[in-house]
C-alpha positions in Angstrom: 111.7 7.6 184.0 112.6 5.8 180.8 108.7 6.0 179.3 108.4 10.1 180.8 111.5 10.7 178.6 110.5 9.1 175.8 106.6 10.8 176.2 108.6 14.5 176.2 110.8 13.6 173.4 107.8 13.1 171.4 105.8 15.9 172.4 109.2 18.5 171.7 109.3 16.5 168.0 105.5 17.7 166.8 105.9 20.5 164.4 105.0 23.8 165.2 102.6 24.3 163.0 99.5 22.0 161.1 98.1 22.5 157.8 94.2 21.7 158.8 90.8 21.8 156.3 88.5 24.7 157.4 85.1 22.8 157.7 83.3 25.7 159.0 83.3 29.5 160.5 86.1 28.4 162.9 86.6 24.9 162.8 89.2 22.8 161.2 90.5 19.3 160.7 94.3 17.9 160.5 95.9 15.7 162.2 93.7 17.2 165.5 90.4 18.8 165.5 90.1 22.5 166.1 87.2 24.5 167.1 86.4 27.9 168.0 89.6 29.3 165.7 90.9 33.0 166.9 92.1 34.2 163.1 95.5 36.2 163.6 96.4 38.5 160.5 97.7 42.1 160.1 96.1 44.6 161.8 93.1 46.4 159.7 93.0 43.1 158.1 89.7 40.5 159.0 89.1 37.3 157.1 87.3 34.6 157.6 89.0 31.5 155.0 86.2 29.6 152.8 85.6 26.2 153.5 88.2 23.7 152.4 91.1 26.0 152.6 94.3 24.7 153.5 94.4 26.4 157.4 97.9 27.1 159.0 97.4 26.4 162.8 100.2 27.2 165.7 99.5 26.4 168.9 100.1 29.9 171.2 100.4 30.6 175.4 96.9 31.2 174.7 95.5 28.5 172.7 95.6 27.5 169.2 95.2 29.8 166.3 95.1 30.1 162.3 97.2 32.8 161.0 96.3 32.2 157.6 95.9 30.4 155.0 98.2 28.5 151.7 97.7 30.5 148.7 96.8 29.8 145.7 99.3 30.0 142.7 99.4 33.8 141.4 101.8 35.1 138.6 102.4 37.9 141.5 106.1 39.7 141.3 107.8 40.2 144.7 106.7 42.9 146.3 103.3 43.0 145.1 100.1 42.8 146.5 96.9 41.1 145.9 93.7 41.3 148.2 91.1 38.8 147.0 87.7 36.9 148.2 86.2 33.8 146.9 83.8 35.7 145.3 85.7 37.2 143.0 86.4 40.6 144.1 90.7 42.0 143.9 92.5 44.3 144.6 95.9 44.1 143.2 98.5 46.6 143.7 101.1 46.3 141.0 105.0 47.2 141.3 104.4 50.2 138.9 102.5 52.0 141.1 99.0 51.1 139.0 96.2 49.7 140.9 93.8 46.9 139.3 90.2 46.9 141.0 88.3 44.1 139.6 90.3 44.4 136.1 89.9 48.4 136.4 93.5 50.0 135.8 93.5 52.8 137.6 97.3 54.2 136.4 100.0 56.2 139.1 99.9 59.3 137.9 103.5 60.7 136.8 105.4 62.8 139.0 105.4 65.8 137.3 101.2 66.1 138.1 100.2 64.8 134.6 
């Protein structure tokens, strides 16, 4: 009884989540090994994390799964929005209403029609 108690005790202390290394298409290593990696995001939203990003994994009724990834340092202001991919390509949508494609300002127009 003693030893079953202290086994659940240190199953109910793991964390709820694991930062893991991607290492390939779905795979990742952290503390355990994970393979065949369901990727949870937003709706409309697919990704598939590069290599050697830092993986967030929760373990779910249905198995484990990465709902995202640890971002990099941005000089982003709250409530702004940047899409990016490790080649390079962004989209940032700026509190001002202007939106930046690949450096590309592309201004809100004012709201008078001008």
């Amino acid at each position: 009884m003693w030893i079953s108690q202290k086994i659940i005790a240190a199953q109910s202390a793991k964390p709820s989540a694991e930062l893991a290394k991607m290492t390939g298409s779905a795979a990742a290593q952290g503390v355990n090994e994970y393979r065949g990696l369901p990727f949870a995001g937003p709706w409309g939203i697919a990704y598939q994390p590069p290599n050697a990003a830092q993986a967030v994994i929760v373990s779910t009724s249905a198995g484990d799964a990465c709902i995202g990834t640890m971002a990099a340092g941005r000089d982003l202001k709250p409530g702004e929005l940047l899409l990016y991919s490790s080649g390079g390509a962004e989209l940032y949508l700026k509190n001002n209403g202007d939106i930046v494609i690949n450096g590309q300002v592309f201004q809100k127009e004012a709201e008078d029609g001008s």
